[in-house]
BALO-359460 format. One record per residue: x, y, z of N, C-alpha, C in turn; residue in three letters. Coordinates in steps of 0.02 Angstrom, whole numbers. Each point is the difference from the previous one (the first is absolute). Layout:
SITE      n.X      n.Y      n.Z     ca.X     ca.Y     ca.Z      c.X      c.Y      c.Z    aa
SITE        X        Y        Z        X        Y        Z        X        Y        Z   Ala
...
END
This chain:
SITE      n.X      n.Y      n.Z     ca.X     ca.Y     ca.Z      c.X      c.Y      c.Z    aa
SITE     -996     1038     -934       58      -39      -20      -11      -73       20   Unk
SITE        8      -52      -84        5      -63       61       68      -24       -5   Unk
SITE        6      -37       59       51      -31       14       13      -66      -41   Unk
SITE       26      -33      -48        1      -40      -35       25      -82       26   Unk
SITE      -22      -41      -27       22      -88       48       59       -5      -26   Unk
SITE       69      -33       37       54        3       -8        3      -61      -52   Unk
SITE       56      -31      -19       -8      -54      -56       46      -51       56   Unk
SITE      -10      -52        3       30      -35       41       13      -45      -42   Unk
SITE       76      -22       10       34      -69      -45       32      -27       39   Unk
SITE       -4      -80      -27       43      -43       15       74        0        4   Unk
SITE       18       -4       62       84       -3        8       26      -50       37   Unk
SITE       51      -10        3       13      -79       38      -16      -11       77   Unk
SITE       14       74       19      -41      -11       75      -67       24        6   Unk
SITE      -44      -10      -60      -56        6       15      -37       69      -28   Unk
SITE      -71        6      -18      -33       67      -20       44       62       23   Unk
SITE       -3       30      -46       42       69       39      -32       47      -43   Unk
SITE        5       73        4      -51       59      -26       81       11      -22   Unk
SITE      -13       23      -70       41       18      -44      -13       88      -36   Unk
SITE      -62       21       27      -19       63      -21      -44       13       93   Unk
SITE        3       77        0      -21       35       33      -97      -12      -16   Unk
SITE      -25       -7       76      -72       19       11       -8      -49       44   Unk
SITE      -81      -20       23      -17      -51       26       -2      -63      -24   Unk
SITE       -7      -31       44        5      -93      -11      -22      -19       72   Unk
SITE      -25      -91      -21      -37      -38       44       59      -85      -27   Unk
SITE       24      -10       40       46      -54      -10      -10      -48      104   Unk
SITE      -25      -51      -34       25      -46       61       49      -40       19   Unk
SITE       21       12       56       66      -20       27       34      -53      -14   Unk
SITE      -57      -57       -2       43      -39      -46       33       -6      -62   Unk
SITE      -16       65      -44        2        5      -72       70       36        3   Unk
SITE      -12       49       40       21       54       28      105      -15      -39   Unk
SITE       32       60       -9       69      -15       20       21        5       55   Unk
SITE       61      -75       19       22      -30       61       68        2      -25   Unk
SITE       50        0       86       84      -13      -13       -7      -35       61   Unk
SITE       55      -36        8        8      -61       35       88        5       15   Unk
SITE       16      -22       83       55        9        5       12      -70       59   Unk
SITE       69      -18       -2      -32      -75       70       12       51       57   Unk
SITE       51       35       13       -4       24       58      -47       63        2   Unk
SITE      -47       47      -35      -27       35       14      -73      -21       -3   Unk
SITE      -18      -44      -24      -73      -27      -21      -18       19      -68   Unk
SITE      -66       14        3      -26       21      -67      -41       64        1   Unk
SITE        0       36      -57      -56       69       16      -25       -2      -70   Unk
SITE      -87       20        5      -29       17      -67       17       96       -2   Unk
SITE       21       -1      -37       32       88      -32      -42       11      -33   Unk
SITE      -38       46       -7      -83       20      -49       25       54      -58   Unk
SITE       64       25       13       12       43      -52       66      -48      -51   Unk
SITE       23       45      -36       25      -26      -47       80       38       -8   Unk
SITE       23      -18      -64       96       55      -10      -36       57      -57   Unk
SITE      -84        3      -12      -18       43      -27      -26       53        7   Unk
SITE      -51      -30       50      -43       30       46       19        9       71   Unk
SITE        7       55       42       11      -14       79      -63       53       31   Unk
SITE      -20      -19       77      -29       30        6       29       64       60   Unk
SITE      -51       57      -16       46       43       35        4       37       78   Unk
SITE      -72      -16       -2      -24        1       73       29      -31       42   Unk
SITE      -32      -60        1       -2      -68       31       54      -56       -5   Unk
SITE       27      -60       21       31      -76      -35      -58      -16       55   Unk
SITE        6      -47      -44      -46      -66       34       37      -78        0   Unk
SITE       12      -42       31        7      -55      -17      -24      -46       35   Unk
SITE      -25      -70      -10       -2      -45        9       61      -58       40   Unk
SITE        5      -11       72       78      -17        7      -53      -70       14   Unk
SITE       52      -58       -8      -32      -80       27       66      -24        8   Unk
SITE       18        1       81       67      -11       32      -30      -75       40   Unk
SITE       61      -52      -19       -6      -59       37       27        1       73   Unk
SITE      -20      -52       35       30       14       70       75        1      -17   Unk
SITE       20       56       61       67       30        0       39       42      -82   Unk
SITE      -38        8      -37       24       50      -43       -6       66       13   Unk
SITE       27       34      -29        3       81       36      -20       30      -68   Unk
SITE      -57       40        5      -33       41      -21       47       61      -12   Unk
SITE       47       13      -38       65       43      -14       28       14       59   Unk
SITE       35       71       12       30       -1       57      -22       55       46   Unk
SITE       28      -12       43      -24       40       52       26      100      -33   Unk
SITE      -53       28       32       13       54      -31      -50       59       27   Unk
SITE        4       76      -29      -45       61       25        8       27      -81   Unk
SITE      -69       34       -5      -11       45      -73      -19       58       30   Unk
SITE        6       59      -39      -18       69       13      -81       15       -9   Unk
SITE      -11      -55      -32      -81        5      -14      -32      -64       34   Unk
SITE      -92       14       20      -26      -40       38        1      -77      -33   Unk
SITE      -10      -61       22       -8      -62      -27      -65      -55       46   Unk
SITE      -23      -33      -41      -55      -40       59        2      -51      -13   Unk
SITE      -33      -58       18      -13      -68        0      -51      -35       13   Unk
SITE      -12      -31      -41      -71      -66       31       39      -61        0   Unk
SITE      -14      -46       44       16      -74       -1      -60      -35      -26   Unk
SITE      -11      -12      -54      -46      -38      -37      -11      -89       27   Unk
SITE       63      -15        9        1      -84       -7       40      -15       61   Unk
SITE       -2      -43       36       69      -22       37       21       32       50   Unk
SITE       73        9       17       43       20       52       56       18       -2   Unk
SITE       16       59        2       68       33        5       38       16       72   Unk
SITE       47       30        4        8       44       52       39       63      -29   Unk
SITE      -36       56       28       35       50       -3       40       58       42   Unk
SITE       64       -7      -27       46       34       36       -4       77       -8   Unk
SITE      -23       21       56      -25       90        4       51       44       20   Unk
SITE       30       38        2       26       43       55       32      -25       56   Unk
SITE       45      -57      -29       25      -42       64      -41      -51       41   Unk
SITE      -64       10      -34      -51      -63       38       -2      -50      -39   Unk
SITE      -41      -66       17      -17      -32      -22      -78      -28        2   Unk
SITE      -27        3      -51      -73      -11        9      -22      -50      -45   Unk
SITE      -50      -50       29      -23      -51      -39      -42       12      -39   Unk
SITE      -36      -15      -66      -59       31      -43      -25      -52       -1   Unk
SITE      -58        0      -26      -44      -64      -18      -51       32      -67   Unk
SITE      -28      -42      -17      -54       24      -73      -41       57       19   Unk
SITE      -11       53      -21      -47       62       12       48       44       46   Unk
SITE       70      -13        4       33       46       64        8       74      -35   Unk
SITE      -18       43        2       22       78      -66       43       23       54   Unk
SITE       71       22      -25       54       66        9       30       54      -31   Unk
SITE      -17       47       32        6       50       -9       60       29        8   Unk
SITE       52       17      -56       59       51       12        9       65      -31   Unk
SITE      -17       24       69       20       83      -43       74       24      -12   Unk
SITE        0       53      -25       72       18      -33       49      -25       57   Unk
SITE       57      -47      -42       65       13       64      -11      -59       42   Unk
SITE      -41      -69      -22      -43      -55       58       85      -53      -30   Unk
SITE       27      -19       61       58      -48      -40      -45      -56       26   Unk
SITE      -21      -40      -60      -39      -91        9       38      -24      -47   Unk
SITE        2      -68       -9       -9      -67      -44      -38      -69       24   Unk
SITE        0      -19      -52      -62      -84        3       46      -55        4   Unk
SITE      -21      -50       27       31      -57       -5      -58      -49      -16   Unk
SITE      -25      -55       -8      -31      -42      -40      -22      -32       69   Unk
SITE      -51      -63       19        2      -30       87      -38      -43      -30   Unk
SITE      -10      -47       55      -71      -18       -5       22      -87      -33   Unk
SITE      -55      -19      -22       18      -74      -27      -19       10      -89   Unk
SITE      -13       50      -13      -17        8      -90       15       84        9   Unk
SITE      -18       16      -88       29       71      -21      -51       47       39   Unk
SITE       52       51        9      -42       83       20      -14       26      -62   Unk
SITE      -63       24      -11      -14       37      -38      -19       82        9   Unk
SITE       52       42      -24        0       66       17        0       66      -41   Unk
SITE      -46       38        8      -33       30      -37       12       81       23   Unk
SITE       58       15      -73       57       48       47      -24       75      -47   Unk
SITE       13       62       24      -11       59      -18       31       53       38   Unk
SITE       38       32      -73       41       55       16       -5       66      -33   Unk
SITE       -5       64       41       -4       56      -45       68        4      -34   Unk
SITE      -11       60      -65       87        0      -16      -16       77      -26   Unk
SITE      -23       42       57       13       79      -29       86       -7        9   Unk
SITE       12       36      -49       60       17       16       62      -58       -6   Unk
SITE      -32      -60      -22       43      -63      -17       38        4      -59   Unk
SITE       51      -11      -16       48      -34       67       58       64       24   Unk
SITE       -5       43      -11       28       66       33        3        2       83   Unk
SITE      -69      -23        7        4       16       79       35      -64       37   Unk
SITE      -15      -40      -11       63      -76       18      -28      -31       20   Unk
SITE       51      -45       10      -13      -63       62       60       -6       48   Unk
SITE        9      -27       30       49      -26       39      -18      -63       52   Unk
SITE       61      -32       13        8      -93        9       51        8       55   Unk
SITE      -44       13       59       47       -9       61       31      -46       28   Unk
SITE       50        2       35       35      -75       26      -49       -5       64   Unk
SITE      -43      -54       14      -46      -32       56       40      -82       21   Unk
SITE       10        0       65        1      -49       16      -77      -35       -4   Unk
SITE      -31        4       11      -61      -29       -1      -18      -23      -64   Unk
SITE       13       63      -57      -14      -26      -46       29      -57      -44   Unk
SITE       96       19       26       29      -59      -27      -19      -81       16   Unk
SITE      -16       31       75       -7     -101       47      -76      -35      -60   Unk
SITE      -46       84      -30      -44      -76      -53       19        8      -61   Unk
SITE       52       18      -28       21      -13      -59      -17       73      -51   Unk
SITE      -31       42       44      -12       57      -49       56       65        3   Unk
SITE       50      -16       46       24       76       -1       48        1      -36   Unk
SITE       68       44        8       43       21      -40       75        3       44   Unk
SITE       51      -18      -13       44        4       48       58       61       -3   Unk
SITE      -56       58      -43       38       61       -1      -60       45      -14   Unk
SITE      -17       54       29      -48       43      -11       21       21      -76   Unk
SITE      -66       24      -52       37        1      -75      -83       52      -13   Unk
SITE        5       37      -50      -51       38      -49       18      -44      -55   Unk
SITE       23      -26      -17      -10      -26      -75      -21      -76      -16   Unk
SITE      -48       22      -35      -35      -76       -4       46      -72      -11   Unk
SITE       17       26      -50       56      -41      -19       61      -50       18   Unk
SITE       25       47       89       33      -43       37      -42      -40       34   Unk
SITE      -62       23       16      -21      -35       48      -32      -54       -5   Unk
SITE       -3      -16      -68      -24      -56      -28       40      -33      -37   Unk
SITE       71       15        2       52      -21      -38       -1     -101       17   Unk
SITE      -18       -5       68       27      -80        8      -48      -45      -36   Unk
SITE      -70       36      -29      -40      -39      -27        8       13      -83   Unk
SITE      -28      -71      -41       10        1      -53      -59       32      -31   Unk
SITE       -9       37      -51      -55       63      -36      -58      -49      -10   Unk
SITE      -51       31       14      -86      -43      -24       16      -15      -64   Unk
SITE      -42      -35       -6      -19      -29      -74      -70       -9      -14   Unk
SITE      -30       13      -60      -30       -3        4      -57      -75        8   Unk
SITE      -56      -16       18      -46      -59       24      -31        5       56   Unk
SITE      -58      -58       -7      -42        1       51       14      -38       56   Unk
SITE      -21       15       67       12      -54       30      -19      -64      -19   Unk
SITE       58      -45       42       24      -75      -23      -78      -44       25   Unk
SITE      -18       22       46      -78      -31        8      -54       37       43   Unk
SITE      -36       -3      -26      -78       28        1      -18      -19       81   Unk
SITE       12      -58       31       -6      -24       49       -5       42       70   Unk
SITE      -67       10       31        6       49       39      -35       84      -35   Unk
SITE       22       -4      -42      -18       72      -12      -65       23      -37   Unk
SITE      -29       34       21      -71       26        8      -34       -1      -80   Unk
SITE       19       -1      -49      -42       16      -56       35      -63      -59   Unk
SITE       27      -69       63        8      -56      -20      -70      -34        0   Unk
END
């Protein structure tokens, strides 16, 4: 059996796979959404295509933006810090990252990102989704997390509140290249 090359088209935020199979798309080409208070992420799948294993994204958070919100999934998630400087809020900790920092959360890990540093973090995010979105999420109330801008001021499962104070991505690339690695 072969596996066939997906067809990738132009959409306003960028290449996106519009049919099922493989593809080779670079990040810059890549589809991007853009938010002021959440930063920006390259999204590799599409409203056609999703993938089912895996998400992957691309996050490039400026200092002090928050990398969504603080939160725990039923399934494992990891991280590379590609570029820059974040901090990440763990389990009630707080830990500084720097470029090459990898984290590891297994099922049930409550983290979020915040942006640091004097230019963008570039972060290079991965999540299983057996069982997505059945098995959940949930968005605990953290003091810690609130004092950097990522938490929630009511523990919530639904995506939806907990992102209610921010306005929906849109789609685009980040506003400048500046800083970031495959500038």
């Amino acid at each position: 059996m072969v596996v066939p090359e997906a067809r990738l088209e132009p959409r306003e935020a960028g290449l996106t796979p519009v049919t099922e199979g493989w593809f080779v798309v670079s990040v810059p080409a890549a589809a991007w959404v853009t938010s002021e208070a959440l930063g920006d992420a390259c999204v590799f799948e599409g409203d056609e295509v999703s993938f089912s294993d895996l998400g992957y994204t691309i996050a490039v958070l400026q200092p002090g933006q928050a990398g969504g919100r603080y939160h725990r999934e039923a399934n494992q998630e990891d991280f590379l810090v590609l570029a820059g400087e974040c901090v990440l809020v763990i389990e009630g900790e707080e830990r500084h990252l720097r470029q090459w920092d990898f984290v590891h959360c297994p099922p049930n890990t409550e983290h979020g990102f915040v942006g640091a540093g004097d230019g963008p973090c570039v972060i290079f995010m991965v999540g299983a989704r057996e069982g997505w979105p059945e098995k959940g999420i949930f968005y605990p109330r953290s003091e810690l997390a609130l004092r950097h801008g990522v938490g929630v001021e009511k523990g919530t499962s639904v995506p939806a509140e907990a992102y209610a104070p921010f306005p929906k991505w849109q789609p685009g690339r980040p506003k400048s290249g500046a800083g970031l690695p495959w500038s």
